[in-house]
N, C-alpha and C positions, 0 to 999 in steps of 0.2 A: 821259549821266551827267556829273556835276557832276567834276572834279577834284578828286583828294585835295587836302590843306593838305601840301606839303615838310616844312615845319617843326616838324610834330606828330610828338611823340615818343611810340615804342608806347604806354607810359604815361597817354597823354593820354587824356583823357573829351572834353574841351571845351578848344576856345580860340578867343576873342572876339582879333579884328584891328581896331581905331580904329572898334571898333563905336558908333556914334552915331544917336538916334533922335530927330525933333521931329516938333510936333505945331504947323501954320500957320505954320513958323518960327523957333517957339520950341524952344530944343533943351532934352528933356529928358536925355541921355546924350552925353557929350565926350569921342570916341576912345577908350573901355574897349578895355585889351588884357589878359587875362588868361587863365587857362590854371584849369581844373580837371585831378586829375590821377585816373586810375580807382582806386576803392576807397576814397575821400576825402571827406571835409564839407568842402566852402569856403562861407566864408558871409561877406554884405555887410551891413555896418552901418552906420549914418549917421543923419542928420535925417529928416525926413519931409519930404519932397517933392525929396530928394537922386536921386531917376530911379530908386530899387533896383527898384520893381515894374515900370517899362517896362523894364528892362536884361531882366530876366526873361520879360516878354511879348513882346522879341523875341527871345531864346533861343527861346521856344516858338512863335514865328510868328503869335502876335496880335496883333501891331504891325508895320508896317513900320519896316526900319531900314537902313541902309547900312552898308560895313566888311564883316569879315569872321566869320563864326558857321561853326564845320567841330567835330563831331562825329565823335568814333572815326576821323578822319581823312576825312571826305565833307563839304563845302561843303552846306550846308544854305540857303545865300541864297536859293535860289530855290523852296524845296521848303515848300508849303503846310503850315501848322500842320496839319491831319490826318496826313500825310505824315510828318510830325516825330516825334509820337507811337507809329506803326507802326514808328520807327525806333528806338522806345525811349525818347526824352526825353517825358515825360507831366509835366503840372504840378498843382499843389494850389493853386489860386487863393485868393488872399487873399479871408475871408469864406467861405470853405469852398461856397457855392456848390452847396449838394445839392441834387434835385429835391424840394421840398418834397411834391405831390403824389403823391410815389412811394413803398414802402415800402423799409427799408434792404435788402433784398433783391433790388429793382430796382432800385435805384442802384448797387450792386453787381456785377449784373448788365450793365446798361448799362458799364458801366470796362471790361468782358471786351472791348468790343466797340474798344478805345480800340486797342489793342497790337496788334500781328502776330499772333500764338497766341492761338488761341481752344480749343485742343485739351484741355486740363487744369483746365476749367472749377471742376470738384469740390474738385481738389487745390490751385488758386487757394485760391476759398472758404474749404477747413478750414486755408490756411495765416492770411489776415486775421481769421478766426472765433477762432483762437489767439492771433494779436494782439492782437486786441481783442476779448475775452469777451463784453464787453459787445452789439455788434454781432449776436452769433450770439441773445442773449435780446431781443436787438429785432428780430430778423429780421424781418417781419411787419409793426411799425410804421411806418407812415408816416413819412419822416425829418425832414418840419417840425415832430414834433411832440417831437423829441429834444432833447435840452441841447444848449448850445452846444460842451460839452466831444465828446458825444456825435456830434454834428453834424462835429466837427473828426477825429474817428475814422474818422467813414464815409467824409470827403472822402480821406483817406491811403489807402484800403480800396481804395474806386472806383479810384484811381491805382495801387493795387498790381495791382487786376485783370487791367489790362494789361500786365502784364511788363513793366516797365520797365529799362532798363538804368542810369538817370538820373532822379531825381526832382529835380524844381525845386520849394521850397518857401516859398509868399511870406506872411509871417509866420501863420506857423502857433499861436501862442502868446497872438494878439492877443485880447482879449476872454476869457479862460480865468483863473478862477481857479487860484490856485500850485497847488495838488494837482492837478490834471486837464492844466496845462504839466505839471508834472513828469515824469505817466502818459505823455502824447506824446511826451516827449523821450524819455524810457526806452523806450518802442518806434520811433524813430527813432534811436536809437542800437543796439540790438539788430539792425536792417536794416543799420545798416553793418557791423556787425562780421559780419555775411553775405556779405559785399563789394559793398552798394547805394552807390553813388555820390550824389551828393547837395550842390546848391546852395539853398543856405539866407540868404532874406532873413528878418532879425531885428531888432524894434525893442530888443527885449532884448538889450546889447551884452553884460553878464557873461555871459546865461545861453548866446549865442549862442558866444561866445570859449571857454568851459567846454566847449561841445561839439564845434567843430569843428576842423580838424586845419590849415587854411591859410583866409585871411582878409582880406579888403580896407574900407578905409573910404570909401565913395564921398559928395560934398559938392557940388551944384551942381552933377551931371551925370558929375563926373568921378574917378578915380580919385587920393585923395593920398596913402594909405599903404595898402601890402599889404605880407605877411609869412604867418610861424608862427602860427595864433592864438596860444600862448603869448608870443611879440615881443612882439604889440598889446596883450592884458593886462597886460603889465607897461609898459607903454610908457605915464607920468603923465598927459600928452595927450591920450593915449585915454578913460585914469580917470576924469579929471576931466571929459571932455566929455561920455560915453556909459555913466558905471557910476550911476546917481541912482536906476536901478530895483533893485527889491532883488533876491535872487539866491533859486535854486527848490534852486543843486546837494545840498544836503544831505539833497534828497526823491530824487534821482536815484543 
């Protein structure tokens, strides 16, 4: 068994130590040290190609990375992304990533299989079927042949299956008409307030700062301002660099 982290406070979901990831050399992530804290959205914003989705894939163990990654206080370095998942951190991959060939039933189905608990299969089901309406009238269809909005439903669905303690979410928003982000955020903020946990990458800095509760701006790998998300939204800086896209909150 891996050693606890000393320094994680009960409180703690997650904390990343001089976590750093490259790929032939090239480093896409520069000592991240940060802390998620349980019952919270933190969420990472930045440029595109600033490392938010490798920071994330090694959280979840489909990247290698060095540094430290410790979970509810257990060192996770060494413990294989399946392993990770059983432990609770499950991810929503940018692109949503559904089995095209399957219907949303069996993708579904399949997410059971992702988490520790397989026991409450039903009670899973009618909880994401209440999420997302929509889901339970497509139950049956094939999920390549769903919207994009649609599509982005079933991926949160699949990751709810497996009980998660922690969902990592890497921009969930992309490609989505404002009405159909809005509907996601609005049931991604209803899981928090259930007390779901939640790291949230977002190319949308308003709508990401609107929703989450603590916040960092990552640039070239590395971490140059964290805070309150309220700090960062009011912080000019910020505004000017990351607010261009326009905002959904008044649908949420």
């Amino acid at each position: 068994m891996n050693p606890p982290n000393p320094a994680a406070a009960p409180s703690d979901a997650l904390t990343l130590q001089n976590l750093e990831v490259h790929y032939s050399g090239i480093f896409a992530v520069r000592g991240v040290t940060l802390t998620v804290r349980r019952g919270e959205i933190f969420t990472l914003i930045g440029p595109n190609g600033a490392g938010k989705s490798s920071l994330v894939n090694a959280i979840s163990g489909i990247v290698r990375s060095s540094g430290r990654i410790d979970f509810e206080g257990q060192n996770l370095n060494a413990v294989p992304a399946h392993r990770r998942s059983r432990a609770g951190v499950i991810q929503v991959p940018e692109g949503r990533r559904v089995i095209a060939p399957m219907s949303v039933y069996e993708n579904l189905e399949l997410g059971s299989e992702a988490g520790a608990s397989r026991n409450d299969f039903k009670a899973d089901l009618a909880f994401v079927y209440d999420l997302f309406p929509i889901l339970a009238e497509r139950r049956n269809q094939l999920s390549g042949t769903l919207s994009g909005g649609q599509q982005q439903m079933l991926a949160i669905g699949r990751a709810l299956m497996g009980r998660p303690k922690m969902l990592l979410l890497d921009e969930p928003s992309l490609g989505l008409a404002p009405v159909i982000v809005a509907d996601v955020f609005k049931a991604l903020k209803r899981l928090n307030d259930q007390g779901m946990t939640m790291l949230l990458v977002e190319q949308n800095a308003r709508l990401a700062l609107q929703t989450a509760h603590h916040a960092a701006v990552l640039e070239q790998g590395r971490i140059v301002r964290q805070g309150t998300a309220a700090e960062l939204a009011a912080d000019p800086a910020i505004t000017d660099l990351y607010f261009g896209q326009a905002t959904v909150h008044e649908a949420i």
